[in-house]
Every structure is written in C-alpha cells, then in structure tokens.
C-alpha positions, 0 to 999 in steps of 0.5 A: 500500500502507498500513501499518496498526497495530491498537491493541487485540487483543481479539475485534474486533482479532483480527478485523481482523487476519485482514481485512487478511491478505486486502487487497493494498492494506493490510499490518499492520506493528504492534499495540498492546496492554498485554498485549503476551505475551498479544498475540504468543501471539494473533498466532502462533496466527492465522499473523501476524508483527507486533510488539506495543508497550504503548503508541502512543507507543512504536509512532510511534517505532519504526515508521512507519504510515498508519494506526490502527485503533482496537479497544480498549474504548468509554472509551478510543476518545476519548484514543486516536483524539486521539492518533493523529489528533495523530501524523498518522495516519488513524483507523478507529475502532470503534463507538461513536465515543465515550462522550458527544457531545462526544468524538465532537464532538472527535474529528471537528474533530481530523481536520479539523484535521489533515487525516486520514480518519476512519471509524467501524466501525458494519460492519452498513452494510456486512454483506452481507445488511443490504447486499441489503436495502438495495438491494432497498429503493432499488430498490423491487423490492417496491414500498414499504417498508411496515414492518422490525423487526430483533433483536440478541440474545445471551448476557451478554458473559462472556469476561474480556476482554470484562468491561468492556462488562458496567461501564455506566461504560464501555460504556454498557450494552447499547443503545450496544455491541450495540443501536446496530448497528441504530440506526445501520443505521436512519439509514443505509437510512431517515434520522433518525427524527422520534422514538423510544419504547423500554422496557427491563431494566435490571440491573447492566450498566445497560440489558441488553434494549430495545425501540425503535419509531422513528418515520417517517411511513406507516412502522413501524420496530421493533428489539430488542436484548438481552444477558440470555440464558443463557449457552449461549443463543449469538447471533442477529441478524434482520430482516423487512421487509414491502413491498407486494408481498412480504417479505425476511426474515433470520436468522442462525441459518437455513440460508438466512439471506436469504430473499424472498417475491414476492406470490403466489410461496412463499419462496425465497433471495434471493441477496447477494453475500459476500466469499470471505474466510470465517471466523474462525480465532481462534473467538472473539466471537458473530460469526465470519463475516469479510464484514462486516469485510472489506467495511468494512476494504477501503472505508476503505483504498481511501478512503486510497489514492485520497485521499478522505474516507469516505462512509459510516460517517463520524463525522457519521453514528456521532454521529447513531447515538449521540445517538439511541441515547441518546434511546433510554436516555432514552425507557426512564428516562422512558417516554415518547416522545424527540423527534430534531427 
C-alpha cells in the first residue's frame, strides 16, 4: 500500500482523487492546496476524508507519504516536483513536465539523484481507445499504417480556476496544455518525427488553434488542436487512421466512439477494453470519463510497489513531447518547416 498526497485540487486533482478511491494498492492520506476551505468543501462533496495543508512543507511534517502527485498549474510543476523529489518522495507529475527544457532537464537528474520514480501524466498513452489503436497498429491487423490525423478541440478554458492556462506566461498557450496530448501520443505509437510544419491563431492566450503535419517517411501524420470555440461549443477529441486494408476511426462525441472498417466489410465497433471505474462525480473539466486516469494512476503505483522505474510516460519521453511541441510554436512564428534531427 502507498500513501499518496495530491498537491493541487483543481479539475485534474479532483480527478485523481476519485482514481485512487478505486486502487487497493494506493490510499490518499493528504492534499495540498492554498485554498485549503475551498479544498475540504471539494473533498466532502466527492465522499473523501483527507486533510488539506497550504503548503508541502507543512504536509512532510505532519504526515508521512510515498508519494506526490503533482496537479497544480504548468509554472509551478518545476519548484514543486524539486521539492518533493528533495523530501524523498516519488513524483507523478502532470503534463507538461515543465515550462522550458531545462526544468524538465532538472527535474529528471533530481530523481536520479535521489533515487525516486518519476512519471509524467501525458494519460492519452494510456486512454483506452488511443490504447486499441495502438495495438491494432503493432499488430498490423490492417496491414500498414498508411496515414492518422487526430483533433483536440474545445471551448476557451473559462472556469476561474482554470484562468491561468488562458496567461501564455504560464501555460504556454494552447499547443503545450491541450495540443501536446497528441504530440506526445505521436512519439509514443510512431517515434520522433524527422520534422514538423504547423500554422496557427494566435490571440491573447498566445497560440489558441494549430495545425501540425509531422513528418515520417511513406507516412502522413496530421493533428489539430484548438481552444477558440464558443463557449457552449463543449469538447471533442478524434482520430482516423487509414491502413491498407481498412480504417479505425474515433470520436468522442459518437455513440460508438471506436469504430473499424475491414476492406470490403461496412463499419462496425471495434471493441477496447475500459476500466469499470466510470465517471466523474465532481462534473467538472471537458473530460469526465475516469479510464484514462485510472489506467495511468494504477501503472505508476504498481511501478512503486514492485520497485521499478516507469516505462512509459517517463520524463525522457514528456521532454521529447515538449521540445517538439515547441518546434511546433516555432514552425507557426516562422512558417516554415522545424527540423527534430
């Protein structure tokens, strides 16, 4: 059993909370966050007894934990995870790693250092859906994969807990707190593309919609991701992958979200196996379906309680993500195609 303290009770710590509610491995002992009424009233509401603390300072001196999941804004993932990572503890720390390279670079060589596990919660890795396609892929059930466009899009994130990701200085803009998910599930089912070439709008939050091509060879790989939508426009998150015998396709908003075209055959679902935790009680955020968290949680405490460092998610991995989502950025400024070797 590892006792784990959530550091941030946002949407996504809220999230995680109810995650490892689910997990017989994993118990969470305390919570950190500087609206500690706000955060007990949360906690109450979701059935969870846990104590709030302003600071992690005050928590280690109060309660032992194995580990710190960290699920505060981008701008504070750095001096967050040093400081647990410092304490001795182990770090899940939500995407992205950190705002610029060389936090994420400090982050990483902290944990060698002392010797603690780091994951980074990019979940699309572990999303049931994205997880299928990723078997069918490998599994060439299809033939080859011949070419995959994916889209992340959703209204502007309005909620006043949720402003900072709207301050570029903070989030980084759309393409590192939204568009990133299917950057990074890129590298994860392809590798690192040889380069990309995006296009963009851009508007106060900075980068608000972008339009990436990655290049592979014999491959074309095209996602969209955009925050821009009106306000009730809600969310939607897609992909279609064209093989040489066939299609998957998925969309969050059908009714079968996962759906396979055989050559000749027509549509049918293609089956994907989702945990039986369900969703969200606290209905907040754009996503309320509870399987990705829960794969991703149950992975990294598993990797803790047999003693060995994660495989998939790594901070390696999440800074790869990282630096091509700013080649993307870059590619937008300047126009022109952004070079990864």
């Amino acid at each position: 059993m590892k006792n784990i303290a959530i550091a941030g009770f946002g949407f996504m710590g809220s999230m995680h909370a109810q995650v490892y509610q689910s997990l017989s491995e994993a118990q969470l002992i305390g919570v950190v966050d500087s609206r500690v009424e706000v955060t007990k009233e949360s906690l109450k509401k979701l059935g969870i007894d846990a104590p709030v603390f302003s600071d992690l300072k005050t928590l280690f001196k109060n309660i032992s934990v194995d580990a710190v999941d960290i699920c505060l804004p981008t701008d504070l993932h750095c001096v967050t995870a040093l400081e647990a990572i410092e304490n001795g503890k182990h770090v899940f720390l939500e995407k992205p790693i950190a705002r610029t390279l060389s936090e994420a670079e400090q982050i990483i060589n902290a944990a060698r250092r002392e010797g603690v596990r780091l994951m980074i919660g990019q979940c699309i890795r572990f999303w049931p859906e994205y997880e299928a396609l990723t078997k069918f892929v490998r599994e060439q059930r299809a033939g080859k994969l011949l070419s995959l466009s994916m889209q992340r899009r959703t209204s502007a994130p309005l909620a006043s807990s949720a402003t900072w990701q709207l301050d570029e200085q903070r989030s980084l803009g759309c393409v590192v707190e939204l568009h990133i998910h299917d950057t990074d599930f890129v590298h994860h089912l392809l590798g690192k593309p040889k380069s990309v070439t995006s296009i963009g709008t851009r508007d106060s939050s900075g980068w608000s919609h972008i339009f990436t091509t990655y290049e592979f060879p014999y491959l074309i790989v095209q996602a969209e991701g955009g925050w821009n939508y009106p306000s009730k426009w809600g969310f939607q998150m897609a992909f279609q992958a064209v093989f040489e015998r066939g299609s998957v396709e998925y969309d969050s908003r059908a009714n079968s979200t996962l759906t396979c075209t055989l050559e000749n055959h027509a549509p049918a679902p293609l089956a994907f196996d989702a945990p039986a935790v369900g969703t969200s009680k606290s209905g907040a955020g754009n996503i309320n379906s509870l399987g990705g968290y829960q794969r991703e949680l149950e992975y990294f405490i598993n990797c803790l309680e047999q003693n060995r460092d994660p495989e998939i998610s790594t901070g390696e991995q999440a800074t790869d993500s990282l630096r091509t989502c700013f080649a993307e950025i870059k590619s937008c400024a300047e126009r022109r195609a952004i070079s990864l070797e």
